[in-house]
C-alpha positions in Angstrom: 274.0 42.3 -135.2 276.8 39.9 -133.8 276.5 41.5 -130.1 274.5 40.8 -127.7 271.3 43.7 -126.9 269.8 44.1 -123.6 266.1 44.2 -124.9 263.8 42.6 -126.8 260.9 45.5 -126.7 261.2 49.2 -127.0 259.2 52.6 -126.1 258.3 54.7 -128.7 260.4 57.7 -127.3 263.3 55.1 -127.3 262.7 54.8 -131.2 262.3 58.5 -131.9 265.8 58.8 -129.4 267.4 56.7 -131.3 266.4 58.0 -134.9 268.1 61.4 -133.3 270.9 59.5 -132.2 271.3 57.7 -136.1 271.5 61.3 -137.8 274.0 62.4 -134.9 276.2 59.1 -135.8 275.7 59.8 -139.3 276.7 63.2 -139.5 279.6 62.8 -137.3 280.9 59.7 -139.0 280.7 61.9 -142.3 283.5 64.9 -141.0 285.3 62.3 -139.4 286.1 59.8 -142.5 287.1 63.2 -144.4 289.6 64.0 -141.6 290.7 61.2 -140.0 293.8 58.8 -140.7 292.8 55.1 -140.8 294.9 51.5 -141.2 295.5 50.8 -144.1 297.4 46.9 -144.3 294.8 45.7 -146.9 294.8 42.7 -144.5 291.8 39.8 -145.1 289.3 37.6 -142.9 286.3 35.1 -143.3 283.9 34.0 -141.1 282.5 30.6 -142.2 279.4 29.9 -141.3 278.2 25.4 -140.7 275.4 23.6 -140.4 275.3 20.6 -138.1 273.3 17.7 -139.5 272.4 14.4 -137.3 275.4 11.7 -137.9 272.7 8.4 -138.9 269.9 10.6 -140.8 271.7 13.6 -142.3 268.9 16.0 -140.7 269.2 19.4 -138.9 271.0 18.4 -135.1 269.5 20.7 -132.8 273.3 21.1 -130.9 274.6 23.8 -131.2 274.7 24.7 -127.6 276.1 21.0 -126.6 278.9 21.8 -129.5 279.7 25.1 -128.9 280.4 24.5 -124.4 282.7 20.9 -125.9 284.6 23.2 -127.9 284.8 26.7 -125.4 286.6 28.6 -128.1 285.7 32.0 -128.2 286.2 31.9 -132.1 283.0 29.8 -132.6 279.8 31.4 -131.9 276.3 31.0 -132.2 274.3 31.7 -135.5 270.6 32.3 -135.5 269.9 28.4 -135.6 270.0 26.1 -133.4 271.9 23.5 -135.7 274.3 26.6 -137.2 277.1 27.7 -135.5 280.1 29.8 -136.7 283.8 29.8 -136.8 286.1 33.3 -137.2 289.4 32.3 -138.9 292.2 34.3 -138.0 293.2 38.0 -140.3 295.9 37.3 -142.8 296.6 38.7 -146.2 296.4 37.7 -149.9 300.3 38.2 -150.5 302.7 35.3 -150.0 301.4 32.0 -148.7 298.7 33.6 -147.4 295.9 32.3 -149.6 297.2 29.0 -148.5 296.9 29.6 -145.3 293.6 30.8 -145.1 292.8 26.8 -146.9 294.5 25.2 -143.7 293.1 27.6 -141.3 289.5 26.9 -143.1 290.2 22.9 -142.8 291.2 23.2 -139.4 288.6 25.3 -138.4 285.9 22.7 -139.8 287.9 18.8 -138.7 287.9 20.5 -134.7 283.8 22.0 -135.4 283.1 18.3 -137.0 284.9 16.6 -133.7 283.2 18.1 -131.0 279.9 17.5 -133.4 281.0 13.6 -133.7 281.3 13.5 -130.0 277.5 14.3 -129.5 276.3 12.2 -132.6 276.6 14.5 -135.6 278.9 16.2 -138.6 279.6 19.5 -139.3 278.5 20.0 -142.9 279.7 23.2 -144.7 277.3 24.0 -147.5 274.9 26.8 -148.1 271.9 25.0 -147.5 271.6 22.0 -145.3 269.5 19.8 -147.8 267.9 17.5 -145.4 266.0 20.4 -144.2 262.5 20.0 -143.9 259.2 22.4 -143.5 258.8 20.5 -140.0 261.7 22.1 -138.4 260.3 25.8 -138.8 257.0 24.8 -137.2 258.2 25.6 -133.1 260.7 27.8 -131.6 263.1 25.0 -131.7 265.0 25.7 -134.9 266.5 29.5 -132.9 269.3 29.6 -131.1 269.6 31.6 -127.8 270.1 34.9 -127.5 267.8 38.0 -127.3 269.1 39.9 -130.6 268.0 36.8 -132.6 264.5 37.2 -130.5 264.4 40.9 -130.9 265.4 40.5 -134.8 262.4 38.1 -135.9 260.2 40.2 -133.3 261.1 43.7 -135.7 260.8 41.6 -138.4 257.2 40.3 -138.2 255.8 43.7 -136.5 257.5 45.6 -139.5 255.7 43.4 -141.8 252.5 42.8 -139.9 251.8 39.8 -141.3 253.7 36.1 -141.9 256.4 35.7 -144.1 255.6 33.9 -147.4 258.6 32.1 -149.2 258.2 31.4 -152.8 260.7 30.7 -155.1 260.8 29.1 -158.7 261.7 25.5 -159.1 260.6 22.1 -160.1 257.2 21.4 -160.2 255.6 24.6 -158.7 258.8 25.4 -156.7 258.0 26.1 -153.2 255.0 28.2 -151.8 255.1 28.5 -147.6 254.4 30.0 -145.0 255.8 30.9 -141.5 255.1 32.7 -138.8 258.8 33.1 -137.9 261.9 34.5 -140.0 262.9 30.4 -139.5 264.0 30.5 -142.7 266.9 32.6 -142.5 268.2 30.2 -140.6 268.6 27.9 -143.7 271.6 30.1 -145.2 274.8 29.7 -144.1 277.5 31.3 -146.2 281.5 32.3 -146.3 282.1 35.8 -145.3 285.1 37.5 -147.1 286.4 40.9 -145.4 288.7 43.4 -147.2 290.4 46.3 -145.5 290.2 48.9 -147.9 291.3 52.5 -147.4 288.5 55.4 -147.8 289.8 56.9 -150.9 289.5 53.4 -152.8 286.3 52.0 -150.9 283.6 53.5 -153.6 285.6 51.7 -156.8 286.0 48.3 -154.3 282.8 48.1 -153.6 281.7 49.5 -157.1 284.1 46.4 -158.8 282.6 43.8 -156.3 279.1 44.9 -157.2 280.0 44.2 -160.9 281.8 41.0 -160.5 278.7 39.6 -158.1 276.9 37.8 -161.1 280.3 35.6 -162.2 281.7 34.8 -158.4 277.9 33.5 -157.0 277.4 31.3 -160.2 281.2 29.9 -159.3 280.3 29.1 -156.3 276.7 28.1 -156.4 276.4 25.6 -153.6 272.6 26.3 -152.3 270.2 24.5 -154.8 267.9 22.1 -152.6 265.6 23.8 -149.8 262.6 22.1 -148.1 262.9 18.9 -150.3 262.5 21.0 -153.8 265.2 21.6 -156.0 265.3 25.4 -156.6 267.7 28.0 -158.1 271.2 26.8 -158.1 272.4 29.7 -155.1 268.8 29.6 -153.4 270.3 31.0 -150.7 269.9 34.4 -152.2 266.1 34.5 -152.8 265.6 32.5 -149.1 267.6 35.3 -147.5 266.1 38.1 -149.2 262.6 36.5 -148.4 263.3 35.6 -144.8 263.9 39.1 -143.8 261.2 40.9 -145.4 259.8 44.3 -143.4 257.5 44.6 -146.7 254.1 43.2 -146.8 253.5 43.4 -150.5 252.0 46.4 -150.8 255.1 48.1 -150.0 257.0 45.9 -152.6 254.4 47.1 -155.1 255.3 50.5 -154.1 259.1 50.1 -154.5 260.2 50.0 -151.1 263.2 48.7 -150.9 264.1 44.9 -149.4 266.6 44.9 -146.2 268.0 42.5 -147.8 269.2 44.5 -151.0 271.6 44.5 -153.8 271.5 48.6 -154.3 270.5 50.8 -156.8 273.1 52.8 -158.1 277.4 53.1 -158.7 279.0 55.1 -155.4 281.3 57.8 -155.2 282.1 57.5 -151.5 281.2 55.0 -148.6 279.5 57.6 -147.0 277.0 56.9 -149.5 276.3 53.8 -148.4 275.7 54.4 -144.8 273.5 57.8 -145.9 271.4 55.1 -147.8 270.9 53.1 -145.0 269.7 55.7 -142.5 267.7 57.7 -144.9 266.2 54.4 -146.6 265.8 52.4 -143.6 263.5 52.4 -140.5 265.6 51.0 -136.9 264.8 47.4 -136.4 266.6 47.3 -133.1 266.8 51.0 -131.6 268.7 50.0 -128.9 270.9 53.3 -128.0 274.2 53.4 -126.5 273.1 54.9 -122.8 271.0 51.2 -123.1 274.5 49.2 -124.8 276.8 51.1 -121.9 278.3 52.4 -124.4 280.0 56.1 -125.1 279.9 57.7 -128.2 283.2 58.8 -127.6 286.5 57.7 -125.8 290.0 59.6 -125.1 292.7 58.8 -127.7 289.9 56.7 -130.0 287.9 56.9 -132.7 283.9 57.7 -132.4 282.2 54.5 -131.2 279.1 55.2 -133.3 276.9 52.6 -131.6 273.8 53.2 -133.1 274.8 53.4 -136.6 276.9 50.4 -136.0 273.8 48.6 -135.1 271.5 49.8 -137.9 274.1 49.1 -140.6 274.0 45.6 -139.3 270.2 45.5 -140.1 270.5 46.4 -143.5 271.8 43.0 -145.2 273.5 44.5 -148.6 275.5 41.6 -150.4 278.2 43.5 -150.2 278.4 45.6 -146.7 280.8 48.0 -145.8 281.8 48.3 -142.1 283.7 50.8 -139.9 285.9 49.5 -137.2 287.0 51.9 -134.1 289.3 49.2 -133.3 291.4 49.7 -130.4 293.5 52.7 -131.2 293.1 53.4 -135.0 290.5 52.7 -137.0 289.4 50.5 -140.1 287.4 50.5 -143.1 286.2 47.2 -144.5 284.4 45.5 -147.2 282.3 42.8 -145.9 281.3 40.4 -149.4 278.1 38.5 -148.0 277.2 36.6 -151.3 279.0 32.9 -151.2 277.9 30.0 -149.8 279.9 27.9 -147.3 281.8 24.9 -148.9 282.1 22.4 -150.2 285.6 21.9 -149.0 288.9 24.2 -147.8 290.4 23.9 -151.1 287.1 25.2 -153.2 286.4 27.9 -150.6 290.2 29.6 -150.8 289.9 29.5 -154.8 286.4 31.3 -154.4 288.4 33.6 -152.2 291.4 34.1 -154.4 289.0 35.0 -157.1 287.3 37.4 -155.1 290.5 39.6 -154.0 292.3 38.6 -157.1 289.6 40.0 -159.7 289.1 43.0 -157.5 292.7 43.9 -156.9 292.9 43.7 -161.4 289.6 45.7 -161.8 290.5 48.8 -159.3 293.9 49.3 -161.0 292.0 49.5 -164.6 292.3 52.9 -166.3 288.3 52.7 -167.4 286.5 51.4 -164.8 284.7 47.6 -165.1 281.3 49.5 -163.9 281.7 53.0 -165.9 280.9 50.3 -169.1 277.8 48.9 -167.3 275.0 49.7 -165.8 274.0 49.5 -162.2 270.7 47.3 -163.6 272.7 44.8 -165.8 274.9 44.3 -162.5 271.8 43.0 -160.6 270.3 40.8 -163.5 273.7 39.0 -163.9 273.3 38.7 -160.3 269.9 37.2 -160.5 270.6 35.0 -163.4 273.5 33.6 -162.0 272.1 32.9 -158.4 269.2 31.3 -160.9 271.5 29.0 -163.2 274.6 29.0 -161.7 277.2 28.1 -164.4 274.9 27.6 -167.0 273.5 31.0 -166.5 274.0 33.5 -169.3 274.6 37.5 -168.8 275.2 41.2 -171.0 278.8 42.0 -170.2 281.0 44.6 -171.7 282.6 43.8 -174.8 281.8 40.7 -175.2 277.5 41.2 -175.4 275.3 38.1 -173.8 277.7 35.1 -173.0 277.5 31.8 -171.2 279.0 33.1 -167.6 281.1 29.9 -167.6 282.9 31.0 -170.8 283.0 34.5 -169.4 284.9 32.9 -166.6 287.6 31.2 -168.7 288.4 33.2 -170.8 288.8 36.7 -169.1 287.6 36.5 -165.2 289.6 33.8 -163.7 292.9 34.6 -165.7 293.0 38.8 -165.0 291.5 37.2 -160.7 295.1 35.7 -161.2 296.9 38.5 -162.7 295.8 40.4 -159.5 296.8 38.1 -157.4 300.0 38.3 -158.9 299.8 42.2 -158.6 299.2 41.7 -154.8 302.2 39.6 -154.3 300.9 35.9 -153.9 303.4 33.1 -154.8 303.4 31.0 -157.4 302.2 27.8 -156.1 298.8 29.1 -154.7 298.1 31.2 -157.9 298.8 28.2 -159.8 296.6 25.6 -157.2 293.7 28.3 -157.0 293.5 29.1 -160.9 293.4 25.3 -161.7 290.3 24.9 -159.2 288.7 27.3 -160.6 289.5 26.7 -164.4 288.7 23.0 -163.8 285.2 24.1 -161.8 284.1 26.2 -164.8 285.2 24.3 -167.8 283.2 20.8 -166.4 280.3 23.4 -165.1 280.9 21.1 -161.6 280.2 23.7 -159.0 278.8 22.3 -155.6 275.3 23.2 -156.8 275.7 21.0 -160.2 277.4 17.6 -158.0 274.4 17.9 -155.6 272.0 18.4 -158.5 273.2 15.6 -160.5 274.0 13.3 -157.4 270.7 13.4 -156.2 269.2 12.8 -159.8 271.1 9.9 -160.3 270.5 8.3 -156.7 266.7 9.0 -158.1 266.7 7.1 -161.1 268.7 4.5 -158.8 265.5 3.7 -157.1 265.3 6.2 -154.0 262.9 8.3 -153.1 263.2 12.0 -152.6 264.0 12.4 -148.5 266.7 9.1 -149.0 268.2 10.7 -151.7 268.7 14.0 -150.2 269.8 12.1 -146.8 272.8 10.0 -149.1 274.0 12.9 -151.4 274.8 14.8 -147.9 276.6 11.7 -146.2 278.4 11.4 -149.6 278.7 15.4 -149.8 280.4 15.2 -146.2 282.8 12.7 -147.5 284.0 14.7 -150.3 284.5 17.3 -147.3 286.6 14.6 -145.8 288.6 13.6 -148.8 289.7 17.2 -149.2 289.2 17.0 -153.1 287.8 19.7 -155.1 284.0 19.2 -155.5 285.0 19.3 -159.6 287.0 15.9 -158.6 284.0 14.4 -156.8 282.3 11.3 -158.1 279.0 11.3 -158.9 277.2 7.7 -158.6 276.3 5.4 -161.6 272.6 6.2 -162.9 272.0 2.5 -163.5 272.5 -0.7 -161.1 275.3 -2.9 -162.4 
């Protein structure tokens, strides 16, 4: 879904085409991953998604256009709203300094996004949801950025569905109940990407250890909990996304269908498994073939193109995606971990990353297998609780029975991330940086969720109402962006005057 489509409407024989044209993909991308010879460098990337939030009131700034022509830099692009935009950092790898570099790529990457946005009256603010959003923007076609995938997306959406989508999710008070006649928001959740190349022969235990390890990493990094003026879950970002981009009407959901937006079912053997799934599972959104992309299925001296199962696998929103890559000459495998939240700052984002590839590189060495001890269904509850509570969430792990996932972190997690990172070849100094962060994150319980939670409750019993205290905690939230600190570092204000 991050090219650009030609159509916005499409024939019925141009969905039944396509559907032939799916299984074709399918069955040719199955011989070829047995046969064929891919890279192998075990290289990483993020893509880091931003919200841009108005410089005097801390609301949504409708600019992304304006920011994205100041900066002309092909490696920010347009997300679905108008007031997101994204930035793709350059590849690097987990050995050496490169965890380090992926924090000063990350902070220049946001000070040159929040410069061009200062230019035209607003800050780049890198968090998972923007909390000065409010039910108002979602109301027109203002909130959507250009682009006639983003059109033809909500357009498959609501036809799939038939019917408006209705957001409701837990929280204080009643929690919220809306709804809107647009997949607005989707637009809400912005996140950091992390890509792993991965060879085929490992792919099924990679993606089967960052399936287990989901639970743990979202509730360190829980940076989502305020949406539409409510205070929510502390990663609301999950249940928004999954809700946003609904196909079900609630029949269906009664029935078991299951959600594009989806955590799985089941351990895997093979990627193929995945993309089977998908096909098999999954009715086209956007059946746009390649005769309509321009595009061949196959090239002299390449690898398959695959174009239409390219473009469905980018319509099926799994947590953690795989993705095949022609590339240029030879081509790659990758895992695509969709789960985090942007933010708060450089230095908390690389941690989250060094835990990610860290804990994965320890878990796919083990002898008995992190997920042969658990099942599939206690993966996805620690996933749910975790998005729920954040740090204070609790969950069944091997071993060890139900546990505070804060102490799970501390005393096994974090240290073996850091053993793998050590396995991979990282120096000293960022294994030592990274593995502070984090230890220091989960011992306080100080994620980005719990600073925002307890800033705004304490600018609350301060005096301010609900909109001006979700307008200062994001000016003071962008200054902790500014200071560089750790959000475990960042002050919270004094509950009483004087």
């Amino acid at each position: 879904m991050g090219r650009e489509i030609g159509s916005t409407d499409y024939t019925r024989s141009q969905r039944t085409r396509y559907r032939r044209e799916l299984r074709r993909n399918l069955d040719l991308f199955e011989t070829f991953l047995d046969t064929a010879e891919f890279i192998d460098e075990g290289t990483v990337g993020v893509e880091l998604e931003m919200n841009l939030a108005d410089s005097d009131t801390m609301a949504p700034a409708l600019l992304v256009d304006t920011v994205l022509e100041d900066l002309d830099d092909e490696d920010y692009v347009h997300e679905i709203g108008r007031f997101n935009l994204e930035a793709n950092l350059p590849v690097t790898a987990p050995h050496g300094a490169g965890l380090r570099d992926l924090e000063q790529a990350l902070g220049t990457a946001i000070d040159r996004a929040d410069a061009a946005a200062r230019r035209h009256g607003a800050r780049v603010v890198p968090v998972g949801h923007l909390p000065t959003i409010g039910e108002e923007l979602f109301t027109s076609d203002a909130w959507r950025a250009p682009g006639a995938r983003y059109e033809a997306l909500e357009k498959s959406v609501l036809e799939a569905r038939g019917e408006e989508i209705d957001l409701r999710i837990e929280g204080e008070g009643r929690g919220i109940a809306a709804t809107f006649d647009s997949i607005a928001p989707e637009s809400a959740c912005t996140s950091m990407q992390l890509h792993l190349q991965v060879p085929p022969e490992q792919f099924a235990a990679t993606w089967n250890a960052a399936q287990a390890i989901a639970g743990p990493q979202v509730a360190l990094a829980a940076n989502s909990p305020f949406l539409l003026g409510k205070r929510l879950w502390h990663e609301t970002r999950i249940p928004t996304f999954v809700q946003s981009l609904d196909t079900r009407p609630p029949e269906y959901a009664t029935q078991g269908v299951r959600p594009r937006v989806w955590f799985g079912e089941r351990w895997i053997t093979s990627m193929f498994d995945l993309f089977e799934e998908n096909v098999r599972l999954f009715p086209a959104l956007i059946p746009e073939s390649r005769e309509m992309a321009e595009e061949p299925l196959l090239t002299e001296g390449s690898a398959p193109r695959l174009h239409e199962l390219m473009l469905h696998n980018g319509t099926v929103w799994r947590w953690n995606r795989p993705i095949y890559d022609p590339g240029t000459d030879v081509p790659h495998l990758r895992l695509e971990n969709r789960l985090l939240p942007a933010g708060p700052t450089p230095a908390d984002m690389s941690a989250n990353a060094a835990f990610f590839y860290g804990l994965l590189q320890s878990l796919v060495q083990e002898r008995r297998p992190l997920w042969s001890r658990m099942s599939f269904e206690q993966a996805d509850e620690a996933f749910q609780q975790c998005a729920r509570w954040g740090l204070e969430a609790r969950v069944r792990w091997p071993k060890v029975g139900r546990v505070r996932v804060a102490d799970l972190l501390l005393e096994q997690l974090i240290p073996q991330a850091m053993d793998g990172l050590r396995e991979l070849g990282a120096d000293p100094e960022p294994i030592r940086r990274y593995g502070d962060i984090l230890t220091e994150r989960a011992r306080s319980g100080r994620n980005g969720a719990r600073w925002q939670i307890d800033t705004v409750t304490s600018l609350e019993l301060r005096g301010a109402d609900r909109p001006g205290a979700l307008a200062e905690m994001t000016r003071l939230y962008r200054a902790g962006v500014d200071s560089g600190d750790p959000v475990h570092a960042w002050p919270v204000p004094a509950r009483q005057r004087g």
